[in-house]
Each structure stands twice: as C-alpha cells, then as structure tokens.
N, CA, C and O atoms as a Maestro MAE file, in Angstrom:
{
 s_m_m2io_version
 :::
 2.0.0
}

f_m_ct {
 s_m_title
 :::
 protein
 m_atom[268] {
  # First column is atom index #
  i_m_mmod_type
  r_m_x_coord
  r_m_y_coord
  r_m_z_coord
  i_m_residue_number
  s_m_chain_name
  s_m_pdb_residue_name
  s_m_pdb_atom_name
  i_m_atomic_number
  :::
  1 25 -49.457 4.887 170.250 1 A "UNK " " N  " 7
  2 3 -49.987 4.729 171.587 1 A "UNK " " CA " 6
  3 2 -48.990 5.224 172.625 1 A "UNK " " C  " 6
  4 15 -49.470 5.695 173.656 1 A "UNK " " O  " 8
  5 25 -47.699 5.183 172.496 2 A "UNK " " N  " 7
  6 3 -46.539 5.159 173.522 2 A "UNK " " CA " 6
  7 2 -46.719 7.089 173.469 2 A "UNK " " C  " 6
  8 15 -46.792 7.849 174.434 2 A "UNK " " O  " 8
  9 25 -46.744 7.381 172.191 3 A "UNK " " N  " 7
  10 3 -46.607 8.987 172.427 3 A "UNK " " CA " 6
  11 2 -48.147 9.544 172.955 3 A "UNK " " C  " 6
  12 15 -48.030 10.563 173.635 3 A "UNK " " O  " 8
  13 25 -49.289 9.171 172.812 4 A "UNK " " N  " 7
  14 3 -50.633 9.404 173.281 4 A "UNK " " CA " 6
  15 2 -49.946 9.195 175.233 4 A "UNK " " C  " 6
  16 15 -50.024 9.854 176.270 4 A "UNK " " O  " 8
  17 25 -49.573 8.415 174.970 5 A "UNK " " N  " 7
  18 3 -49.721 7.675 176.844 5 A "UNK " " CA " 6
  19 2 -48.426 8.619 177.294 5 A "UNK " " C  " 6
  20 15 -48.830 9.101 178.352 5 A "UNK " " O  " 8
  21 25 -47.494 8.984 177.134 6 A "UNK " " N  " 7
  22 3 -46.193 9.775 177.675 6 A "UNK " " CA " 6
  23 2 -46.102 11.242 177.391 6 A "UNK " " C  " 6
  24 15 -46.077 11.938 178.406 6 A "UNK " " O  " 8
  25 25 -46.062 11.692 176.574 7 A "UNK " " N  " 7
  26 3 -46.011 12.735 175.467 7 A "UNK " " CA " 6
  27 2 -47.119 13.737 175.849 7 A "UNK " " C  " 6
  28 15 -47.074 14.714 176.597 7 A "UNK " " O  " 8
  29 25 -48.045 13.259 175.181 8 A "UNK " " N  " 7
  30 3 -49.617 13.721 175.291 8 A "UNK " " CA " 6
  31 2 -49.686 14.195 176.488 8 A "UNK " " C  " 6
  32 15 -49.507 15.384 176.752 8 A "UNK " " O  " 8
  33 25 -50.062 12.941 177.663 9 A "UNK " " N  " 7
  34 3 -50.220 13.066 178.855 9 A "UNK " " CA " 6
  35 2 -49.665 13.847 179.805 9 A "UNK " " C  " 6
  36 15 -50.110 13.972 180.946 9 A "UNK " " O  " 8
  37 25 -48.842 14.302 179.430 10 A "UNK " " N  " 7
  38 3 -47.574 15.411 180.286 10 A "UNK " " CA " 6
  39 2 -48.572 17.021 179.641 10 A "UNK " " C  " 6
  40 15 -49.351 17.829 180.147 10 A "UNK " " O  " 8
  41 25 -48.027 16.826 178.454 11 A "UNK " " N  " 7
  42 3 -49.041 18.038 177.839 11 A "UNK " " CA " 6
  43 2 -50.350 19.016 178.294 11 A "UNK " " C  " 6
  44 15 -50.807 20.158 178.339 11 A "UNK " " O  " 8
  45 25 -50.579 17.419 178.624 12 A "UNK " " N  " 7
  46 3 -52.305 18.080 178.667 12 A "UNK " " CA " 6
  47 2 -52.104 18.076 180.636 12 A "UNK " " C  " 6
  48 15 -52.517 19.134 181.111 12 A "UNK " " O  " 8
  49 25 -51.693 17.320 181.437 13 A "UNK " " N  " 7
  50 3 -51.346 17.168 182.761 13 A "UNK " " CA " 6
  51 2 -50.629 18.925 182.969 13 A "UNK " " C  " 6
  52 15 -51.226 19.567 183.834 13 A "UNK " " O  " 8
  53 25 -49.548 19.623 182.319 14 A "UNK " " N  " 7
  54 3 -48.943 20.477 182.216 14 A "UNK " " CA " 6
  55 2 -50.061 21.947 182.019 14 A "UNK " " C  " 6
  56 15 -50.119 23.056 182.549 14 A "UNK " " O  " 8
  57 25 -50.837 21.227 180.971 15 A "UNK " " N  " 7
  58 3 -51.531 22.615 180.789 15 A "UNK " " CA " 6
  59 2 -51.934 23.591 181.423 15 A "UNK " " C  " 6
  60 15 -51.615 24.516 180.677 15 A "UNK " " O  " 8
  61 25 -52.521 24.124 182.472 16 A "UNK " " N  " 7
  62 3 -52.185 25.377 183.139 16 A "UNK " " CA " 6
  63 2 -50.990 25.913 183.894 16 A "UNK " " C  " 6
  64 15 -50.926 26.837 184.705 16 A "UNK " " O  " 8
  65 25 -49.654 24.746 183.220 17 A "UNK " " N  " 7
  66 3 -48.522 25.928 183.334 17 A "UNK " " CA " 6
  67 2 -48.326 26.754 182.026 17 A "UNK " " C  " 6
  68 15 -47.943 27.922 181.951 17 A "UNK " " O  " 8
  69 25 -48.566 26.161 181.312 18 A "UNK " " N  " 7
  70 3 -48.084 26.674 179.892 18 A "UNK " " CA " 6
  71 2 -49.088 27.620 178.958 18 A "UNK " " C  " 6
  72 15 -48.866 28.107 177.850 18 A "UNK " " O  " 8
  73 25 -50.623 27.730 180.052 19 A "UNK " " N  " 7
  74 3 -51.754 28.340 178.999 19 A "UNK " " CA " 6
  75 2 -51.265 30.175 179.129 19 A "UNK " " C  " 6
  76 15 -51.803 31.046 178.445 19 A "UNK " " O  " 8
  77 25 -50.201 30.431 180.112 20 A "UNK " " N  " 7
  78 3 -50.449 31.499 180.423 20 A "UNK " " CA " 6
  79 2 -48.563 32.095 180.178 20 A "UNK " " C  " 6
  80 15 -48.095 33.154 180.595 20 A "UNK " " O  " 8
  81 25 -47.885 31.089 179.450 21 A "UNK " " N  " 7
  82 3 -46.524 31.689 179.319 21 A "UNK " " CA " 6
  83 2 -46.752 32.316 177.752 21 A "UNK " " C  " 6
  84 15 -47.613 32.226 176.876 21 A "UNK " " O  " 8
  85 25 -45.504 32.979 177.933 22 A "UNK " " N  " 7
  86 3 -45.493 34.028 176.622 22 A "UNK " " CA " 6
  87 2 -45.690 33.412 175.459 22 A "UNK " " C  " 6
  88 15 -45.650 32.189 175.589 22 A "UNK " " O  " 8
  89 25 -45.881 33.770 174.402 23 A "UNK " " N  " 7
  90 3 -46.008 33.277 172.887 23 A "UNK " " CA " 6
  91 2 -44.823 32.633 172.252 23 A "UNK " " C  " 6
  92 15 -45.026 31.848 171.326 23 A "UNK " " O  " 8
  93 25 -43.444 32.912 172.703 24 A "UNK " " N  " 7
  94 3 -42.348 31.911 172.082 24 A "UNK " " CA " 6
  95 2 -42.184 30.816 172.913 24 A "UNK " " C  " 6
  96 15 -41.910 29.684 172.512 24 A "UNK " " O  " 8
  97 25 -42.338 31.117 173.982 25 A "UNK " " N  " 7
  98 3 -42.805 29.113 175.233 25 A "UNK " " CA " 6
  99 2 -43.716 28.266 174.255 25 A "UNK " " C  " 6
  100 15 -43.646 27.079 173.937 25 A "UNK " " O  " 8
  101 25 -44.809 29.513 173.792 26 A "UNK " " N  " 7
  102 3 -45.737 28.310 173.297 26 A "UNK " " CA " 6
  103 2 -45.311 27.657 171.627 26 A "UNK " " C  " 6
  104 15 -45.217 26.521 171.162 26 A "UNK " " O  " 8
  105 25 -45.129 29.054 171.074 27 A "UNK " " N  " 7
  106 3 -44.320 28.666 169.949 27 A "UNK " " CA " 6
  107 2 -43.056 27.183 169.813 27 A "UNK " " C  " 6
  108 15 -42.870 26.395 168.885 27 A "UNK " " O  " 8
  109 25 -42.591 27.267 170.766 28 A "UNK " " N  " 7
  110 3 -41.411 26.436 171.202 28 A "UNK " " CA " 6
  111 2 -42.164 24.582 171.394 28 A "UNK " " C  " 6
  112 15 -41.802 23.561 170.808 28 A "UNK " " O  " 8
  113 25 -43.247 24.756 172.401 29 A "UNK " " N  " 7
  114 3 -44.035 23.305 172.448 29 A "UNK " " CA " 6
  115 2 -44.382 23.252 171.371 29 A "UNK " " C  " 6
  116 15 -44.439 22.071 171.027 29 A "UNK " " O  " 8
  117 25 -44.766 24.157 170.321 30 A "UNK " " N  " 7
  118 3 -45.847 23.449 169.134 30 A "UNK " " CA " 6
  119 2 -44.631 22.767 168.182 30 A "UNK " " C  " 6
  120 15 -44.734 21.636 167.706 30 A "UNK " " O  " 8
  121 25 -43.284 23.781 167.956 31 A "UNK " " N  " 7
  122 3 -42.543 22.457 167.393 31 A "UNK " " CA " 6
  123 2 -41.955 21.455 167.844 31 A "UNK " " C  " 6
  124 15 -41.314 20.684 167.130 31 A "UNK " " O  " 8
  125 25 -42.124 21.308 169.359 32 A "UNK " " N  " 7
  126 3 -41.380 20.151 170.384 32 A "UNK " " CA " 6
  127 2 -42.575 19.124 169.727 32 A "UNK " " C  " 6
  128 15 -42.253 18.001 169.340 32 A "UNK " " O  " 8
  129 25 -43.986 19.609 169.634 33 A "UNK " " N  " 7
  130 3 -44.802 18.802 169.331 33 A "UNK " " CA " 6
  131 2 -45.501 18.023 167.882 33 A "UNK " " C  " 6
  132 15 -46.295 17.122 167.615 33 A "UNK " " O  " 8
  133 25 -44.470 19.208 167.053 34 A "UNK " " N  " 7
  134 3 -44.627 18.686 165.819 34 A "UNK " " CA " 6
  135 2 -43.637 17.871 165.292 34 A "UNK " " C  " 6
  136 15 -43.683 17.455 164.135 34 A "UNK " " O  " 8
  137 25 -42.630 17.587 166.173 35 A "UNK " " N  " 7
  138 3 -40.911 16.809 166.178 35 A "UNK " " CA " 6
  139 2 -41.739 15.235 166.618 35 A "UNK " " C  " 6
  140 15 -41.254 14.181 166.208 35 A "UNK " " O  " 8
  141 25 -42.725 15.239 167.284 36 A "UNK " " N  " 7
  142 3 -43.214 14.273 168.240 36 A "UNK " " CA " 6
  143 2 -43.601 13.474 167.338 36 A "UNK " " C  " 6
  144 15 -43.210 12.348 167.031 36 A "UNK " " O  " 8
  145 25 -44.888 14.538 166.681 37 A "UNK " " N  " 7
  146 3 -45.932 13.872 165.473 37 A "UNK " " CA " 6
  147 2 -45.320 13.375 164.128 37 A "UNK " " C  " 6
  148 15 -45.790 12.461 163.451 37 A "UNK " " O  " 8
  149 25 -44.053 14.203 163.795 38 A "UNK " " N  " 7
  150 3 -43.598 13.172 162.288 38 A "UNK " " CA " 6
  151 2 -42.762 12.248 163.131 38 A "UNK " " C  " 6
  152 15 -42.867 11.086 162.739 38 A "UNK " " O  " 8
  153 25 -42.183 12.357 163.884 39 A "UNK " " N  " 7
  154 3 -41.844 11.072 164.519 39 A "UNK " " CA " 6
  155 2 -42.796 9.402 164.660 39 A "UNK " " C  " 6
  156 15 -42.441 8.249 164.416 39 A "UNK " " O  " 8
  157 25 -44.050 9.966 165.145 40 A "UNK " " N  " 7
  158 3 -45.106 8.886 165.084 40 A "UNK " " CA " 6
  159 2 -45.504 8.456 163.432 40 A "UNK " " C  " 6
  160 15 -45.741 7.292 163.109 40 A "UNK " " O  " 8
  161 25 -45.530 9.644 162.444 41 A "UNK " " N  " 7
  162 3 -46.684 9.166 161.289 41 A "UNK " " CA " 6
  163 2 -45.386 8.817 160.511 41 A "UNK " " C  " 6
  164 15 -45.523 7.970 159.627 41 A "UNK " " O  " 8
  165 25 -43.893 9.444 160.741 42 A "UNK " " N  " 7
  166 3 -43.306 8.912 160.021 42 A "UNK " " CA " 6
  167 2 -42.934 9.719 158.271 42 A "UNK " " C  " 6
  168 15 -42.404 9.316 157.235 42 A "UNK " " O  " 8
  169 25 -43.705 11.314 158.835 43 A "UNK " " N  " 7
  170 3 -43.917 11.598 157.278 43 A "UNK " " CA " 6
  171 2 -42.771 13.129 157.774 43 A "UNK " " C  " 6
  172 15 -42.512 13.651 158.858 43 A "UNK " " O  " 8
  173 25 -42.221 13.488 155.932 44 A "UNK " " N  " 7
  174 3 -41.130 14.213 156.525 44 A "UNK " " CA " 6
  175 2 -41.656 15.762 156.294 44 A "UNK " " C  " 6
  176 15 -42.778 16.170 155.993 44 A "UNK " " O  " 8
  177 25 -40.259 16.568 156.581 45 A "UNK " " N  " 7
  178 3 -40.113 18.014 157.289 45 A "UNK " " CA " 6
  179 2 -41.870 19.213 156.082 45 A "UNK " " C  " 6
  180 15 -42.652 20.131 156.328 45 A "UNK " " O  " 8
  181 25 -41.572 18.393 155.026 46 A "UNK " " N  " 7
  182 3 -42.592 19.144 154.533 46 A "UNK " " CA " 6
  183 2 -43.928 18.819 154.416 46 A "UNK " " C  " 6
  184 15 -44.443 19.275 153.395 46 A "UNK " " O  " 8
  185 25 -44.828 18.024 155.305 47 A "UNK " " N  " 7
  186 3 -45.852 17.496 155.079 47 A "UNK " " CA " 6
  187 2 -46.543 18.881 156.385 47 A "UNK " " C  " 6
  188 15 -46.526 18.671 157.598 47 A "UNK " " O  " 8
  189 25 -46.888 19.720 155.984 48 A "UNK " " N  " 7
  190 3 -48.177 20.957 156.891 48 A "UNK " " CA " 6
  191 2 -48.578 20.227 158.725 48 A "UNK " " C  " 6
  192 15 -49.114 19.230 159.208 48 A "UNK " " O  " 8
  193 25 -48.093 21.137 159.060 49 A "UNK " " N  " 7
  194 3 -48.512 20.943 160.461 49 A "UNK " " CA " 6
  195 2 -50.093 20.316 160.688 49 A "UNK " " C  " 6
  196 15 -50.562 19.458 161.436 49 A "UNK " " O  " 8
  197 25 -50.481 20.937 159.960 50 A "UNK " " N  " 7
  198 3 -52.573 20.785 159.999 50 A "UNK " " CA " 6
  199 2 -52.548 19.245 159.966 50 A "UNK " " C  " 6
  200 15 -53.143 18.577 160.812 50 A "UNK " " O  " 8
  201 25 -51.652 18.568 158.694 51 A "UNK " " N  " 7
  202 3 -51.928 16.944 158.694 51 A "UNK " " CA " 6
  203 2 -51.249 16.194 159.423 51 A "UNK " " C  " 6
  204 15 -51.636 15.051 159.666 51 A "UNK " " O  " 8
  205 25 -50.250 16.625 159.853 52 A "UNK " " N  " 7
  206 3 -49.819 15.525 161.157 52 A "UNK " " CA " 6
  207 2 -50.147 15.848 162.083 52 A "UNK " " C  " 6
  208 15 -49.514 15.200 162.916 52 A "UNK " " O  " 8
  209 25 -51.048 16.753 162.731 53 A "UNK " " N  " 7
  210 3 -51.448 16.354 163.440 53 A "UNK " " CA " 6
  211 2 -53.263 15.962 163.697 53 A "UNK " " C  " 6
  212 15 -53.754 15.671 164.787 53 A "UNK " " O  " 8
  213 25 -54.064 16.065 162.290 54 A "UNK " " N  " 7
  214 3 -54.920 15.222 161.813 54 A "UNK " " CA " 6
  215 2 -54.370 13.540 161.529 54 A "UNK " " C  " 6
  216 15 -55.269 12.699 161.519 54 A "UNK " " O  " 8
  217 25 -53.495 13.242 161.391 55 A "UNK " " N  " 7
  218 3 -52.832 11.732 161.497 55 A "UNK " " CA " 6
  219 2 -52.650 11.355 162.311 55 A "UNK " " C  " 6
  220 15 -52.686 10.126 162.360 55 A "UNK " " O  " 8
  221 25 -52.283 12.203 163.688 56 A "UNK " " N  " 7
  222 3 -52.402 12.162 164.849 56 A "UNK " " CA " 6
  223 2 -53.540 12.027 165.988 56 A "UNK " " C  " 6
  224 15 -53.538 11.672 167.166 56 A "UNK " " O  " 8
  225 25 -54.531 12.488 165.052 57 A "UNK " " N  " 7
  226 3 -55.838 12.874 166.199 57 A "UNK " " CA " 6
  227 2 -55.484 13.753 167.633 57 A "UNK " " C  " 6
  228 15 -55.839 13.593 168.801 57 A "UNK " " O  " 8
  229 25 -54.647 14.712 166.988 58 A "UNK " " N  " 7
  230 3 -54.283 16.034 168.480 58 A "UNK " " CA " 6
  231 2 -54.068 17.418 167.487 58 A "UNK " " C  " 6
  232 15 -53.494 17.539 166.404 58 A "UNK " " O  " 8
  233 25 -54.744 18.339 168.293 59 A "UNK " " N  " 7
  234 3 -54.764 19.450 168.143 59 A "UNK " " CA " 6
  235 2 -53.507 20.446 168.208 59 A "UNK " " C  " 6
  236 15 -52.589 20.072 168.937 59 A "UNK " " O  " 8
  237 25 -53.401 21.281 167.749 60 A "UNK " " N  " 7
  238 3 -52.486 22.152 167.722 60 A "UNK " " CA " 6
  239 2 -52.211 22.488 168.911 60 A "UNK " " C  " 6
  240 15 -52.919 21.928 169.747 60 A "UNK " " O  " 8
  241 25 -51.026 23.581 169.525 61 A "UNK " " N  " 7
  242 3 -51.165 23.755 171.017 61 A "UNK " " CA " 6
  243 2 -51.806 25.038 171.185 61 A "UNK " " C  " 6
  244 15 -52.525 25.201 172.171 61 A "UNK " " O  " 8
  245 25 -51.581 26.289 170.063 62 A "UNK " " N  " 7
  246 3 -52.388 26.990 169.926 62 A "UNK " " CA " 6
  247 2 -54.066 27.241 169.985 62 A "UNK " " C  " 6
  248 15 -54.824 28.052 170.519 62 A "UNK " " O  " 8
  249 25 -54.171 26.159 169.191 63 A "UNK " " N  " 7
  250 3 -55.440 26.211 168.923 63 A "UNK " " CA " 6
  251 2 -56.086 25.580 170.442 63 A "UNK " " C  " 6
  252 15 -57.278 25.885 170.494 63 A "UNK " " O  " 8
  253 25 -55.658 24.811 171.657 64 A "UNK " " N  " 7
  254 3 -55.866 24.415 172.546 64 A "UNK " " CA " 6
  255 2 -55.680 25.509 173.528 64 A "UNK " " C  " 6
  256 15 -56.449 25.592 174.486 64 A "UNK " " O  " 8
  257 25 -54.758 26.315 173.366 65 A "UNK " " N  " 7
  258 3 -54.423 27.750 174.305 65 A "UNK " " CA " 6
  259 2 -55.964 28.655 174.257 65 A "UNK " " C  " 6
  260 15 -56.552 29.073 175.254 65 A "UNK " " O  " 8
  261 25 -56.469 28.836 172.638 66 A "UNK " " N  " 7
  262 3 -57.462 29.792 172.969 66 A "UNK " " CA " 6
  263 2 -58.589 29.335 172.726 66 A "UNK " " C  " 6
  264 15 -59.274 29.974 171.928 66 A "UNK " " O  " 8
  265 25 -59.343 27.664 173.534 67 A "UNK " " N  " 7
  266 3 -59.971 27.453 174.150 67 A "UNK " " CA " 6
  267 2 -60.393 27.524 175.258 67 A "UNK " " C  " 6
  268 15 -61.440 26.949 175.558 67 A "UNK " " O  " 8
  :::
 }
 m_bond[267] {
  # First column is bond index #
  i_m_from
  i_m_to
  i_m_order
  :::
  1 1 2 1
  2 2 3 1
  3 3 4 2
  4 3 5 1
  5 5 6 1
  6 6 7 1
  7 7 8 2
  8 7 9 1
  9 9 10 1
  10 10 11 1
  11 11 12 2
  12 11 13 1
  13 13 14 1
  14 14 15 1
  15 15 16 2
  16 15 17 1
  17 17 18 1
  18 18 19 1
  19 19 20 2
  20 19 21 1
  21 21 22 1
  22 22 23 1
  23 23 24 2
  24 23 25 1
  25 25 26 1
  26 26 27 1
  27 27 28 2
  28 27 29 1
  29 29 30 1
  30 30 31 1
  31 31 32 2
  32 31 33 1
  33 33 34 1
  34 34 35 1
  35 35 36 2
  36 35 37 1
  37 37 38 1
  38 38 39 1
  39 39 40 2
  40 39 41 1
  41 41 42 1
  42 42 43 1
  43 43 44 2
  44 43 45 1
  45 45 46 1
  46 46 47 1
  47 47 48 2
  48 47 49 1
  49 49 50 1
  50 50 51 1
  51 51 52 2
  52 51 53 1
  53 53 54 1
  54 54 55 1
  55 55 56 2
  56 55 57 1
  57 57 58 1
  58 58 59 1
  59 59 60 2
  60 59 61 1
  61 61 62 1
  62 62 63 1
  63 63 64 2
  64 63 65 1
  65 65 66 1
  66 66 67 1
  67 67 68 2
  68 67 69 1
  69 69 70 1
  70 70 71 1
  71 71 72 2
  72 71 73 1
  73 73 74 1
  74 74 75 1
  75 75 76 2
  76 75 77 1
  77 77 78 1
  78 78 79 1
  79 79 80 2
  80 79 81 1
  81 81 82 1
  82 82 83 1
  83 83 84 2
  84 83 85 1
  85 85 86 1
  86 86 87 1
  87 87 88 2
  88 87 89 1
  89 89 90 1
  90 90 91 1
  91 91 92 2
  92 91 93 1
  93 93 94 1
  94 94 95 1
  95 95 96 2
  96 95 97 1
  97 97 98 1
  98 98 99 1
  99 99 100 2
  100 99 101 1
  101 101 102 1
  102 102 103 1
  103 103 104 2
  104 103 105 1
  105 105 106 1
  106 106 107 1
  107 107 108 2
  108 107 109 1
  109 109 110 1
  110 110 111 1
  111 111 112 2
  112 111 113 1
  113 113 114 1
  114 114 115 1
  115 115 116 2
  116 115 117 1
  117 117 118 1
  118 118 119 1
  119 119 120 2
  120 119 121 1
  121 121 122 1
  122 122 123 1
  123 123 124 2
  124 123 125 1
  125 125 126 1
  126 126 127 1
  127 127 128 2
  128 127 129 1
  129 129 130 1
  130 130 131 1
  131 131 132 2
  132 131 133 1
  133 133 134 1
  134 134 135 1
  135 135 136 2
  136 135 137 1
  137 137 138 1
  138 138 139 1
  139 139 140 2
  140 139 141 1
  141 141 142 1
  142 142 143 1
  143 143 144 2
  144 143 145 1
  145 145 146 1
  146 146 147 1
  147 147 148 2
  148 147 149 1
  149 149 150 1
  150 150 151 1
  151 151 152 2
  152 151 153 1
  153 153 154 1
  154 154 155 1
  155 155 156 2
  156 155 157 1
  157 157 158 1
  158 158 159 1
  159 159 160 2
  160 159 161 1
  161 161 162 1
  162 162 163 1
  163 163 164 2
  164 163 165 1
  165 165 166 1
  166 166 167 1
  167 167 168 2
  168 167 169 1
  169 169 170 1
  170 170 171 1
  171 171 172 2
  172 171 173 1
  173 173 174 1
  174 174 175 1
  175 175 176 2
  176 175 177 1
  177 177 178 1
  178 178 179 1
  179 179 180 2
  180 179 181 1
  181 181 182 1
  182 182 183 1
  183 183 184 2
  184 183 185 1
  185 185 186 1
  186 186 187 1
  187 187 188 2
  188 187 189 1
  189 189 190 1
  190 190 191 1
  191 191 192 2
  192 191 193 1
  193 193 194 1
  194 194 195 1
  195 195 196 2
  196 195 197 1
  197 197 198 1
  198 198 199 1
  199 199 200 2
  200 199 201 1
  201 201 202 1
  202 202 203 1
  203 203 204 2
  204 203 205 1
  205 205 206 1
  206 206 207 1
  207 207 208 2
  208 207 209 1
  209 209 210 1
  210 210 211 1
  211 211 212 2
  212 211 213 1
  213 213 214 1
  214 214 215 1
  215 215 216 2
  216 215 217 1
  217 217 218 1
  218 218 219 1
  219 219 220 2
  220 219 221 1
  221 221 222 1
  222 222 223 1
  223 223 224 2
  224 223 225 1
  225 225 226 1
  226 226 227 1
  227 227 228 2
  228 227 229 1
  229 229 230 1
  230 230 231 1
  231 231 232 2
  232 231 233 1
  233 233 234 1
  234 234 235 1
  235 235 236 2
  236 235 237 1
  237 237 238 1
  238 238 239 1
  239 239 240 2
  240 239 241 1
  241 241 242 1
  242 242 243 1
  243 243 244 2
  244 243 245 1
  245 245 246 1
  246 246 247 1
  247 247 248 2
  248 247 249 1
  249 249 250 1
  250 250 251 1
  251 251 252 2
  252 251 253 1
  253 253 254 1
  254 254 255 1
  255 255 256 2
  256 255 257 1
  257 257 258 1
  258 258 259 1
  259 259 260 2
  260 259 261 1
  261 261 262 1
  262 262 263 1
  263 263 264 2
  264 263 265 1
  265 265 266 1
  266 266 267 1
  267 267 268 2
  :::
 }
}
C-alpha cells in the first residue's frame, strides 16, 4: 500500500513529463521501478519483470508509454 500511495502516485502524477523523454530516461524508470516491485513482493534479482509486476498489479512503464 505505502508503495501504491508514494511511488505509484508520483509516477503516474509525473506522466506527461516522462511520456515524451528519450528511451534510456524511460529505460532507467522501468528499473527504478522494478527495484520498487521486488522490494514490495520480496522476490529476488531473477524472478521476470512480467511477474513482479503481475504481483504487483502495475504495468510496465513501457507498456504504459505506448498507450
């Protein structure tokens, strides 16, 4: 909940600064954001991006860019 309410919220509050910076900015949030998510589930360096953040219930940042 603490990372949904702080974390998240900046993210998604942020988003049209970041929908339009270059590809290593974004590259750069998706592992700021995948540091976030094994932090929350607790699971380590080799568990696939796809499931933590399905454990998470949040989307990739990519996959949110080319929506």
């Amino acid at each position: 909940m603490i990372a949904n309410g702080i974390y998240m919220s900046k993210l998604i509050n942020l988003m049209p600064l970041w929908m339009c910076c270059e590809d290593y900015l974004v590259d750069a949030l998706q592992v700021n954001l995948n540091k976030v998510a094994r932090t929350v589930t607790r699971l380590d360096i080799y568990t696939p991006t796809k499931v933590l953040m399905q454990q998470c219930g949040w989307m990739p940042v990519k996959h949110l860019r080319s929506s």
